[in-house]
C-alpha positions in Angstrom: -63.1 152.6 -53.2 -66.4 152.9 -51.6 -68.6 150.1 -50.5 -71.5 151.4 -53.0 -68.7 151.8 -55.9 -67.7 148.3 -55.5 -70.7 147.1 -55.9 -71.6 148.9 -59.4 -68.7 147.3 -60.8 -69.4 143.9 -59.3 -72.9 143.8 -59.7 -73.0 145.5 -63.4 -69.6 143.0 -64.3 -72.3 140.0 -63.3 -75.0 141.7 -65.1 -73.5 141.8 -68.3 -71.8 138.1 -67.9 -75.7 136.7 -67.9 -76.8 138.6 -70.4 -73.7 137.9 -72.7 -74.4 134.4 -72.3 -78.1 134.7 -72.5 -77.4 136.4 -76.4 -74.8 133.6 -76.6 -76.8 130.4 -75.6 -80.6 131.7 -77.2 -82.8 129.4 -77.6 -83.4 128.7 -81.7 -86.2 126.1 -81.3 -88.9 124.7 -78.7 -86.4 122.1 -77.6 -84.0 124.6 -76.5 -86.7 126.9 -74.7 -88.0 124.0 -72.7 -84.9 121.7 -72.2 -82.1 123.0 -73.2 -82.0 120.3 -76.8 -81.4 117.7 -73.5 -77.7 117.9 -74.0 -76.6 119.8 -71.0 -73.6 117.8 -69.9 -73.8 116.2 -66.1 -71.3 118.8 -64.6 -72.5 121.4 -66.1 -76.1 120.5 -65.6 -75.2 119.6 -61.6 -73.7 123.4 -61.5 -77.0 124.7 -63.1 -78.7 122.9 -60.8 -77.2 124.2 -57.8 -77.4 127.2 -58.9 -81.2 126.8 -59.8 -81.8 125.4 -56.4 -79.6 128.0 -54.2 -82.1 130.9 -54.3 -82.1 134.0 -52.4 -83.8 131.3 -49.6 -80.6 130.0 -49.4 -77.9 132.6 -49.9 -79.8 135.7 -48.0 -82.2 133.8 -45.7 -81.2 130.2 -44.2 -78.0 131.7 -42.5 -80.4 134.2 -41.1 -83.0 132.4 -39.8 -80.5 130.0 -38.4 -78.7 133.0 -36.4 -82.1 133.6 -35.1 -83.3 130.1 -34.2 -80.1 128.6 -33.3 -81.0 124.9 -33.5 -84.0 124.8 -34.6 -83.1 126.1 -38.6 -81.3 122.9 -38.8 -84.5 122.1 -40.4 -83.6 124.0 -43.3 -80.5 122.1 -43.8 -81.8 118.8 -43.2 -84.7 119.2 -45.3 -83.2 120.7 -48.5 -80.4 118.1 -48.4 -81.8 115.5 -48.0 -84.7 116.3 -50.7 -81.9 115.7 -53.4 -81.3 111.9 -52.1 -84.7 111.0 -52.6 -84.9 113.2 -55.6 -81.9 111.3 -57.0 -82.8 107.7 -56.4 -86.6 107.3 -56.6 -87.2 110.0 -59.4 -84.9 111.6 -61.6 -83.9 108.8 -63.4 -87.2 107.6 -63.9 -88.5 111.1 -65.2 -85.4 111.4 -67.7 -86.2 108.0 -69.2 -90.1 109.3 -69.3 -88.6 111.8 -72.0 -91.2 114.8 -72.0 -91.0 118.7 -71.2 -92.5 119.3 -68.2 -93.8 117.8 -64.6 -97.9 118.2 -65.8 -96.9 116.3 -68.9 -95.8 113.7 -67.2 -98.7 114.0 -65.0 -101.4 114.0 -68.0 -100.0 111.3 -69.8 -99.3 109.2 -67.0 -102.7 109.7 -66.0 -104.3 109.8 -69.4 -106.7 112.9 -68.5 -106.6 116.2 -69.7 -108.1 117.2 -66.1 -104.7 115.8 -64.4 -102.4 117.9 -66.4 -104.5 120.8 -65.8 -104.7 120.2 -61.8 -100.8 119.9 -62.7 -100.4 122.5 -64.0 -102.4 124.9 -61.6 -100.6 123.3 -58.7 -97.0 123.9 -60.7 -97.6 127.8 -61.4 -99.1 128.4 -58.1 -95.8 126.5 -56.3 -93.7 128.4 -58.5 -95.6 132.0 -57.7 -95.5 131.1 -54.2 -91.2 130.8 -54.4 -91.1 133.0 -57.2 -91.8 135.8 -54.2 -89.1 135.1 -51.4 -86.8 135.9 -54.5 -87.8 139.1 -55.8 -87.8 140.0 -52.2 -84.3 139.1 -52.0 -83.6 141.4 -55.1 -85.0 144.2 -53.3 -83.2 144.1 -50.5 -80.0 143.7 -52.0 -80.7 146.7 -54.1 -81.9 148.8 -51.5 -79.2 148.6 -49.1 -75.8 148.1 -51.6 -77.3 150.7 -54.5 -79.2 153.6 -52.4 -82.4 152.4 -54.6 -85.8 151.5 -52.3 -86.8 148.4 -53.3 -89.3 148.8 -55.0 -86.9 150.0 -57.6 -84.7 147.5 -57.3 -87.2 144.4 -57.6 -87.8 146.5 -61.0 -84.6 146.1 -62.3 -84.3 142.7 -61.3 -87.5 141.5 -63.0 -85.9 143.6 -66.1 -82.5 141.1 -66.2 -84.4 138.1 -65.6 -87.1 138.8 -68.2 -83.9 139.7 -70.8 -82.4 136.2 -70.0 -85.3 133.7 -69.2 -87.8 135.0 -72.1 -84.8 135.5 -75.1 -82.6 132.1 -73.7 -85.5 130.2 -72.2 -83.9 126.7 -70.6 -81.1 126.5 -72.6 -79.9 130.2 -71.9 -80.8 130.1 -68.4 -79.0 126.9 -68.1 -75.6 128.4 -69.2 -76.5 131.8 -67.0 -77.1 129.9 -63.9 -73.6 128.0 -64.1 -72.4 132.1 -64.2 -74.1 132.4 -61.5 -73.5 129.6 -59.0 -70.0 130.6 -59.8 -70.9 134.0 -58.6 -72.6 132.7 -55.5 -70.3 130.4 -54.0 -67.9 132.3 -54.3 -69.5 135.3 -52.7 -70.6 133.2 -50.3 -67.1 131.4 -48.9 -64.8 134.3 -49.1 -66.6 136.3 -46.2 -67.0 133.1 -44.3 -63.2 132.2 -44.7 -62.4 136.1 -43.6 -64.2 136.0 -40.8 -63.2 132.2 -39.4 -59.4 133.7 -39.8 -60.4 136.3 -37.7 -62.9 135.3 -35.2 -61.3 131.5 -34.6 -57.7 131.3 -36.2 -59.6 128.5 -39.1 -59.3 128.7 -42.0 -62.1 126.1 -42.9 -65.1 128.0 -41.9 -66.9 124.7 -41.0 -63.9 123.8 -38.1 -64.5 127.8 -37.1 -67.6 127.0 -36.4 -66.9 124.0 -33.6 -63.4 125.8 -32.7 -62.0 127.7 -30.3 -61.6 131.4 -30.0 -58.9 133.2 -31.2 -58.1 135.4 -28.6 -56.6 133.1 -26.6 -59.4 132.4 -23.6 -59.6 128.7 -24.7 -63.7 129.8 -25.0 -65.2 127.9 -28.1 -67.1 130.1 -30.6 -70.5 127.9 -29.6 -70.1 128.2 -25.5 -69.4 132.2 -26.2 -72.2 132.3 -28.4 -74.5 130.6 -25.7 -73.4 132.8 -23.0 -74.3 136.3 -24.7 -77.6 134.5 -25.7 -78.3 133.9 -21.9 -76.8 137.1 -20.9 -79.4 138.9 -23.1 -82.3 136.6 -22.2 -82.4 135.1 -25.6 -83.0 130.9 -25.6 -79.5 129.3 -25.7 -78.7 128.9 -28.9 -77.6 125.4 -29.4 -80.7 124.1 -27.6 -84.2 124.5 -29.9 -87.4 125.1 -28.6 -89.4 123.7 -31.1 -91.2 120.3 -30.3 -89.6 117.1 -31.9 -92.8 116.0 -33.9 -92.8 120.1 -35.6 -89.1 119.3 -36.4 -89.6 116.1 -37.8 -92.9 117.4 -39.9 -91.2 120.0 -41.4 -88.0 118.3 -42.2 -90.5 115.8 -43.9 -92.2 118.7 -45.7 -88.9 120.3 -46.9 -87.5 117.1 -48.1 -90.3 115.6 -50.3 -90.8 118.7 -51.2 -87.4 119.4 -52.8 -88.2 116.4 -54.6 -91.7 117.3 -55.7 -90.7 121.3 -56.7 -91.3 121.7 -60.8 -88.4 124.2 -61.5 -85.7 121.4 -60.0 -87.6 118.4 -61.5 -87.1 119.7 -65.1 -83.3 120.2 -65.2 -83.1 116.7 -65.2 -84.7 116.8 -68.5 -82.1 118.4 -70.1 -79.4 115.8 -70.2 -79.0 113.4 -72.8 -79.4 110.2 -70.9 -80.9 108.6 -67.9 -77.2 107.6 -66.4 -76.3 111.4 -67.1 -79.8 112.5 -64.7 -78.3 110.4 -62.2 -74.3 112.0 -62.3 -75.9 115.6 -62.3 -77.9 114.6 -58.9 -74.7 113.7 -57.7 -72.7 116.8 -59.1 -75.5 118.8 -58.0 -75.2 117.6 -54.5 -71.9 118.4 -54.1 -72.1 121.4 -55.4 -75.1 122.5 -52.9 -72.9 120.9 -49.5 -69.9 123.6 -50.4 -73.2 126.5 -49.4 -75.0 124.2 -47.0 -71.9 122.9 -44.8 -71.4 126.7 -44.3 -74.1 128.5 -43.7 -74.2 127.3 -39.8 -70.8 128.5 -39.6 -72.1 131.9 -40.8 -74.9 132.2 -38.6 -72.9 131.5 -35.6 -70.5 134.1 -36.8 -72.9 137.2 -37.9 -75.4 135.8 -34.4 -72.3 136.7 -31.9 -70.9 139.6 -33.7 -73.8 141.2 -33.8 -74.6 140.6 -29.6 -71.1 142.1 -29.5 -71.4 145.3 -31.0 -75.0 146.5 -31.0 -76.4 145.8 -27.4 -76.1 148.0 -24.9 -74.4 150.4 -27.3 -74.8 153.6 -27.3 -76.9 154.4 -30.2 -75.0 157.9 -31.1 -71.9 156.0 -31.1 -73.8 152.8 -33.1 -71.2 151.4 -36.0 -71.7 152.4 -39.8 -73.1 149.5 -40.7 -75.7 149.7 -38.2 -77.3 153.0 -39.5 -77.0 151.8 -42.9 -78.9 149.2 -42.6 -81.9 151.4 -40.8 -82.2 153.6 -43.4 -83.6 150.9 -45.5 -86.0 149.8 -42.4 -84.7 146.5 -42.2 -83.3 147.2 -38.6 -85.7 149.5 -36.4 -85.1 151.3 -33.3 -87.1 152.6 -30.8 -85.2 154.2 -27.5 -88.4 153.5 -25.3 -86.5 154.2 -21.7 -85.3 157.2 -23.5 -81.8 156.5 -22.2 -79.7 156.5 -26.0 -78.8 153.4 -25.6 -79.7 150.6 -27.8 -81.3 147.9 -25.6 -81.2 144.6 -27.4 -83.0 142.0 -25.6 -84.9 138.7 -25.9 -88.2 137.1 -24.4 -86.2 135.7 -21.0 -85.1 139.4 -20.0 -86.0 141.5 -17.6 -85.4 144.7 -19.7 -87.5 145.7 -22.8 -86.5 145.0 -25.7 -86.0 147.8 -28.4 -84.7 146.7 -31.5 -86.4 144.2 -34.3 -83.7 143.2 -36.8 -85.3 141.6 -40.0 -83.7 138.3 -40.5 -83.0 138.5 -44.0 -80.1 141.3 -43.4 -77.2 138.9 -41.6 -75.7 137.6 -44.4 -75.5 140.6 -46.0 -74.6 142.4 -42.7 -72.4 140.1 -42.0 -69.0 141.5 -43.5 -69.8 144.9 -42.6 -70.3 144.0 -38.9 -66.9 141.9 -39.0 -65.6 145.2 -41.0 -64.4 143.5 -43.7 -63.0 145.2 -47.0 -65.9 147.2 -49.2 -65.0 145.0 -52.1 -65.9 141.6 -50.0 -69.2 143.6 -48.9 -70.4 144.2 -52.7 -68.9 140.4 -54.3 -71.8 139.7 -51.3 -74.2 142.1 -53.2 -73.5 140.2 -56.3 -73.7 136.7 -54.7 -77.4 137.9 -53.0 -78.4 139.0 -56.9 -77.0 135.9 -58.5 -79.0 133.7 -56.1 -82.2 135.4 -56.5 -82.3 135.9 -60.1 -81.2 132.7 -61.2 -83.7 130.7 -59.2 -86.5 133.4 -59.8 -85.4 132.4 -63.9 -86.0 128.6 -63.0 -89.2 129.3 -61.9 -90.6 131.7 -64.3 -89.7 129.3 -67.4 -91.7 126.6 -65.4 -94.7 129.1 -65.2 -94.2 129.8 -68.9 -93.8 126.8 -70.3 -96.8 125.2 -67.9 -99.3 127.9 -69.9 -98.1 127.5 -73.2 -96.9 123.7 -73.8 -99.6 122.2 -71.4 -102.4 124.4 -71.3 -102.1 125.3 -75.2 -100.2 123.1 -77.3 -101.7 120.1 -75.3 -105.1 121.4 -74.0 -106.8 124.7 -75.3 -105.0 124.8 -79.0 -103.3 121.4 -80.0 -103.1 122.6 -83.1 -100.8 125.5 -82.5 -97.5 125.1 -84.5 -93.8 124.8 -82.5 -93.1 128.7 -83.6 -96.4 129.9 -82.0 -96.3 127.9 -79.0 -92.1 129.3 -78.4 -93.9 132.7 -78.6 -96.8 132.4 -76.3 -93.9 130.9 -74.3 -92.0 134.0 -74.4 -95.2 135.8 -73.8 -96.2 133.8 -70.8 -92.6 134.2 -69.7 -93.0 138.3 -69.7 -96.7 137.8 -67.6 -95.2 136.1 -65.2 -92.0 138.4 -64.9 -94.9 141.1 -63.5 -96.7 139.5 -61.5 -94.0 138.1 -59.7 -92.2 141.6 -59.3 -95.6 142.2 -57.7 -95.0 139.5 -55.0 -91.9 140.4 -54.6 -92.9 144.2 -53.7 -95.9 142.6 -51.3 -94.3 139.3 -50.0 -96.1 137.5 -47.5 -93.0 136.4 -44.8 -89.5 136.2 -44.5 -87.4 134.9 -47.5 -86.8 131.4 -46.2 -90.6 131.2 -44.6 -92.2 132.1 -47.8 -90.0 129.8 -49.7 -90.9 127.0 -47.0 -94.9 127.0 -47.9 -94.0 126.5 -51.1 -91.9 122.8 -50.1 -95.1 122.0 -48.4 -97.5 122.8 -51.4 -95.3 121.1 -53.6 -94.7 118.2 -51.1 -99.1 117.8 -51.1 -99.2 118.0 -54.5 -96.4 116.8 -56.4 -94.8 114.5 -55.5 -97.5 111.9 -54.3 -98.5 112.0 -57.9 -95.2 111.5 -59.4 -93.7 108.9 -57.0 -97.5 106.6 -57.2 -97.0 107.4 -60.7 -93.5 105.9 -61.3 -93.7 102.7 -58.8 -97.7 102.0 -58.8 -99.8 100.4 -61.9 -102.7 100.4 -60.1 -102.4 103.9 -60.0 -105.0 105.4 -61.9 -106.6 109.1 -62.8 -109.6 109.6 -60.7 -106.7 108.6 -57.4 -104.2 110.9 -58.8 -106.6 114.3 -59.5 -108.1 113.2 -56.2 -105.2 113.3 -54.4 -103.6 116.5 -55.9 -106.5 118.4 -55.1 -107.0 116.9 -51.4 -103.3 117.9 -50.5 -102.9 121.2 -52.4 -106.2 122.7 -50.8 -106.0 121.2 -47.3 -101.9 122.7 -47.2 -102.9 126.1 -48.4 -105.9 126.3 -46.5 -103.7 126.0 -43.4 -101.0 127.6 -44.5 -103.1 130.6 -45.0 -105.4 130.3 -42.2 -102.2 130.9 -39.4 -100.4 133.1 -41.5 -102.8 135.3 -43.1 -106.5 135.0 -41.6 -105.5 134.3 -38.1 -101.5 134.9 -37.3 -103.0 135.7 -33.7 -103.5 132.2 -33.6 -100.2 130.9 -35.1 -98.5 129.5 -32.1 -98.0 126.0 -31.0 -101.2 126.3 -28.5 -103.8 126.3 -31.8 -101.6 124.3 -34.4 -103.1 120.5 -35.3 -101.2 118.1 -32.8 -98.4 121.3 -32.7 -97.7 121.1 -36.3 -96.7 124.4 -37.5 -97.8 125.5 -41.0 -94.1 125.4 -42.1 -94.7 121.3 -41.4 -98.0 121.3 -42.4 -97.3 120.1 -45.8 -96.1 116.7 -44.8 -99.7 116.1 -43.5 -100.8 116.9 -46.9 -98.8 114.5 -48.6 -99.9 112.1 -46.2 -103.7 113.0 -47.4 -103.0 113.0 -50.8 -101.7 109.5 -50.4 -104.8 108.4 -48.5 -106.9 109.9 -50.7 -105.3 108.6 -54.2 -105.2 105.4 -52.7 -108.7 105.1 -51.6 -110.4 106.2 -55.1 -107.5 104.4 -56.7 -108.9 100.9 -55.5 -112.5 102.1 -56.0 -112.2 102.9 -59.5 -111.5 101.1 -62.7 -107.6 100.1 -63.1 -105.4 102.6 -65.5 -105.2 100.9 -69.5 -102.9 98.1 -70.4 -100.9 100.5 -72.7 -100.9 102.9 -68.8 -99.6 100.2 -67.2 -97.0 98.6 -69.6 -95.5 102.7 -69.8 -95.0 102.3 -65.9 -92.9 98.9 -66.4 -90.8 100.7 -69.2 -90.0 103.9 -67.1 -88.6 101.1 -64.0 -87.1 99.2 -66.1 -83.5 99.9 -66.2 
């Protein structure tokens, strides 16, 4: 069969999976719409979790950028890994035991202010918009290579199976969908990387592949060969990054604190019954995220050298399926400038002008086509690419939803509003922000992994400052906190915006604060907020007793 019938079946066989268990697991009452009834076992909740957390970012993009940067997206990596430690030890636990809904009801009543949970809750939707946009980007492009649709079509049906799911399951359905899902995913994601270490290194182990030898016998390892077409080409060797160490170290920062400060991933620990259990489905959920993470490097080395191999210098009449495939949907451009038919692929250190721009968000998805693997491995990737969007894109819409109707209704605007009302402004809420984030995904502002990145640093200046002063400081109190908040959320997205949007002439490591690049930028933020909530903290009156004897009970074990 053909590449594009494979994926129907594989694609439409996922579809109805999610929304069979989405009818199956519905949410019946508030409790199941905002935490699943908190009786989501560990594993289960660890696999939902991973699944939650493994967006399109991660699936489509990370491999990608890595191929690209060569050392340098070992930030990714580092960053998003080790967010879950310090998400596990210093505030899962402590948030389970806390008992409530959501991250701006901590936040309010931690704070006793109406005015916190509301800077909470701006700062949540606008984080989850922000993320909510790298994955309907990745829906597109998934549908408008694999299904002959543009994009714009296909981020249309994708907002029409998350909006089935996330508004008629809420938590609890999405909960059951996303272990689907991650299911889906890994898989999809390890079969083509097994495939292609059997062929390209004799491994089966994609992760000894990737530090291995060649298979054809030269001796060459896959890193050395890799190095030597990236020279040849006058691309930067890739196994030495060009980035300064301070960027590296920034925007690892950003991207671990800000795993631990991001909403959607926060509130799944919610769901389990217990505070030992929050701490099992960290663990669970780690393990489930290092069987994606531990390969992806291996997949970017792979897709990075067979695509030197077989596109440059060849000629373009005689360019490979795939290649032309993937043009049609603009994602891989052109341009023969010498006029010669040949297709000159070339990098900043060469000599010879460069005439094709490859979006980075294609390799993982190119990838088995390039390796010319069989059509039913290139749609099960299709299906992966789906599963990963839509299931974090689900995460983060319920966070949106339930931010407008359980904090900014039922415990701001209309606290009189009854549990059935509030479950249907809710669902309402839900539907909102299914539009509006098919918008951003029709008009995203960056790559997948980049736009995904901004929001780790908003979250990182906002968050998580808040909830860790929260959790381990009495002397906390609300005017420190709201200070804070606002300090790092502005100050992140001011330059955040300012390089990317305002002034991207200017967004190079010449004009950057000390070199920090706006990826980074958000560990500067956190570093403000602290300052900030610290200073009007000790200037102001002291939190209440009752404030203060809640922090003891949260830390006590």
């Amino acid at each position: 069969m053909s590449v594009q019938a494979w994926t129907y079946i594989l694609v439409g066989f996922s579809f109805a999976l999610y929304i069979g268990i989405a009818v199956w697991a519905r949410a019946k009452s508030r409790s199941d719409f905002y935490v699943a009834g908190s009786g989501v076992p560990p594993v289960i909740n660890g696999m939902a979790t991973a699944a939650d957390w493994m967006s399109a970012a991660s699936f489509i993009s990370m491999a990608g950028l890595i191929s690209f940067m060569g050392r340098d997206g070992a930030v990714y990596l580092m960053g998003w890994t080790g967010g879950y430690v310090l998400l596990a030890l210093l505030l899962a636990p402590y948030l389970r035991k806390f008992g409530k809904f959501t991250v701006p009801d901590f936040v309010g009543d931690r704070y006793y202010s109406q005015t916190a949970r509301f800077v909470a809750v701006v700062c949540a939707i606008f984080i989850s918009f922000t993320y909510v946009a790298g994955q309907m980007r990745g829906v597109g492009i998934v549908f408008s290579r694999f299904l002959n649709v543009n994009i714009t079509v296909g981020v249309l049906i994708g907002m029409g199976i998350v909006f089935f799911y996330a508004v008629l399951g809420g938590m609890k359905g999405i909960t059951y969908t996303q272990v689907a899902q991650y299911c889906v995913l890994i898989f999809a994601y390890l079969v083509p990387a097994i495939f292609i270490s059997l062929m390209m290194t004799g491994h089966v182990i994609p992760q000894f592949g990737f530090g291995g030898t060649l298979a054809d016998g030269s001796g060459v390892y896959l890193l050395d060969r890799l190095n030597g077409l990236s020279q040849e080409l006058g691309f930067l060797t890739y196994t030495n990054g060009h980035k300064s160490t301070m960027d590296i170290f920034f925007i690892t920062a950003a991207l671990m604190v800000g795993t631990a400060g991001l909403p959607h991933v926060i509130v799944r620990f919610y769901t389990v019954p217990k505070v030992a259990a929050a701490r099992s489905s960290a663990g669970w959920a780690l393990l489930f995220i290092a069987l994606l993470y531990t390969t992806a490097p291996a997949v970017a080395a792979f897709a990075r050298t067979n695509l030197l191999t077989t596109i440059s210098d060849a000629e373009y009449k005689e360019a490979p399926e795939w290649f032309k495939n993937w043009e049609k949907t603009g994602l891989i451009k052109f341009e023969d400038k010498n006029k010669d038919g040949r297709i000159q692929y070339r990098g900043p250190n060469s000599d010879i002008e460069n005439e094709l721009s490859i979006d980075r968000d294609i390799m993982v998805l190119a990838n088995p086509e390039i390796a010319q693997l069989p059509n039913w491995v290139i749609g099960l990737v299709a299906a992966g690419g789906l599963a990963a969007a839509l299931s974090t894109a689900a995460g983060l819409l319920l966070v949106i939803s339930t931010s407008i109707a359980h904090d900014l209704l039922k415990k701001g605007l209309l606290p009189t509003i009854g549990p059935k009302k509030e479950l249907l402004a809710a669902r309402i809420s839900a539907g909102f922000a299914v539009c509006i984030a098919g918008y951003f995904g029709l008009h995203p502002p960056g790559f997948v992994a980049q736009v995904v990145a901004f929001a780790f640093g908003l979250a990182a200046a906002s968050f998580f400052p808040a909830i860790i002063m929260g959790i381990f400081s009495k002397r906390m109190n609300k005017h420190g906190a709201i200070s804070g908040m606002i300090s790092g959320l502005v100050f992140t997205a001011a330059y955040i915006i300012y390089f990317k949007f305002m002034r991207p002439e200017l967004n190079s490591p010449a004009y950057w604060w000390f070199g920090i690049s706006p990826e980074g930028i958000g560990t500067v933020g956190m570093l403000l907020n602290l300052l900030v909530a610290s200073a009007v903290s000790f200037k102001t009156p002291p939190p209440p007793p009752e404030i203060q004897e809640l922090v003891e009970q949260i830390r006590t074990p």
